[in-house]
C-alpha positions as CSV (number, residue, x, y, z in Angstrom):
1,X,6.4,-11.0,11.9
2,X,4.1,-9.8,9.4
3,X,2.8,-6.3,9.1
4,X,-0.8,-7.6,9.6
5,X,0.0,-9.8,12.5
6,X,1.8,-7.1,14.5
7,X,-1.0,-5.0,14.3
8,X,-3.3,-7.5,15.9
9,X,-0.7,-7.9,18.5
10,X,-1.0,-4.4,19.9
11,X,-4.2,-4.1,19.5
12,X,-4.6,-6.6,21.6
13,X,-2.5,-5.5,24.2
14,X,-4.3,-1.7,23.7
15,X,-7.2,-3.8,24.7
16,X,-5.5,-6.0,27.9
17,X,-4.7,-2.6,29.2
18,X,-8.4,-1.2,28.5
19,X,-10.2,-4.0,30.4
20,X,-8.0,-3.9,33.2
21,X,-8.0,-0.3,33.5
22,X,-11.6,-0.5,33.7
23,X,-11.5,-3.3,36.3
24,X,-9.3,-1.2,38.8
25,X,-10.9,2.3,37.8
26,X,-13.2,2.0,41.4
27,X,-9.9,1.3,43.0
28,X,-7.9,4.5,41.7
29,X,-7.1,7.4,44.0
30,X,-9.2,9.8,44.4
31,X,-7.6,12.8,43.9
32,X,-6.2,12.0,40.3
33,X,-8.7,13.8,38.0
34,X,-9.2,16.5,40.8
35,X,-5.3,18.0,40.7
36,X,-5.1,21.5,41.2
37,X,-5.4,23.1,37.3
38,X,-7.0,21.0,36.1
39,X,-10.6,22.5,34.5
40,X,-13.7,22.5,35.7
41,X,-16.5,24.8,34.7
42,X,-20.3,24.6,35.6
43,X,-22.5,26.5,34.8
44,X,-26.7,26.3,35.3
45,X,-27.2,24.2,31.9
46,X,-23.7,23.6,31.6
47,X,-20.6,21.7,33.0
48,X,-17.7,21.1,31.4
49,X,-14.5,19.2,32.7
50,X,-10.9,18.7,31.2
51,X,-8.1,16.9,33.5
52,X,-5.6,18.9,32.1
53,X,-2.8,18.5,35.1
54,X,-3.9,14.9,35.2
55,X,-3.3,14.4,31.8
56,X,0.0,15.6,31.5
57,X,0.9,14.0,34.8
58,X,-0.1,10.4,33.0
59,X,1.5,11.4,29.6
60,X,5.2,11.8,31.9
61,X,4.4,8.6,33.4
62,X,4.3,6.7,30.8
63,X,6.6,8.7,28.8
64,X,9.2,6.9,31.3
65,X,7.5,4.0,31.5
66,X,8.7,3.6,27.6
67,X,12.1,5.1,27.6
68,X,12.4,2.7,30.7
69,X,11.6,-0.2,28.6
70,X,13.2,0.5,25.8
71,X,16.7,0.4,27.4
């Protein structure tokens, strides 16, 4: 397969995954992106808002998700 090829392939698929995360995002549980440590800070003119327990709990996910695949 050809360098330029392949790329079109994933991107592709990186966009598949996009529009169907998109479609089910309403559906999604509620509590992911309101674990406990993850950030929140508001202020009067101010609010700011990083998922960082969520993140890392998606990054493990499909950290296995690969090495599953890949076997």
């Amino acid at each position: 397969m050809s360098g330029m090829g392949r790329i079109f392939i994933i991107a592709g698929c990186i966009l598949l995954a996009l529009g169907i995360l998109f479609t089910l995002a309403p559906k999604l549980p509620t509590w992911l992106g309101k674990l406990p440590g993850d950030i929140a800070i508001k202020r009067e003119n101010f609010s700011f808002y990083f998922p960082l327990t969520t993140c890392l709990l998606l990054s493990a996910l499909i950290s296995f998700l690969m090495w599953l695949f890949r076997k």
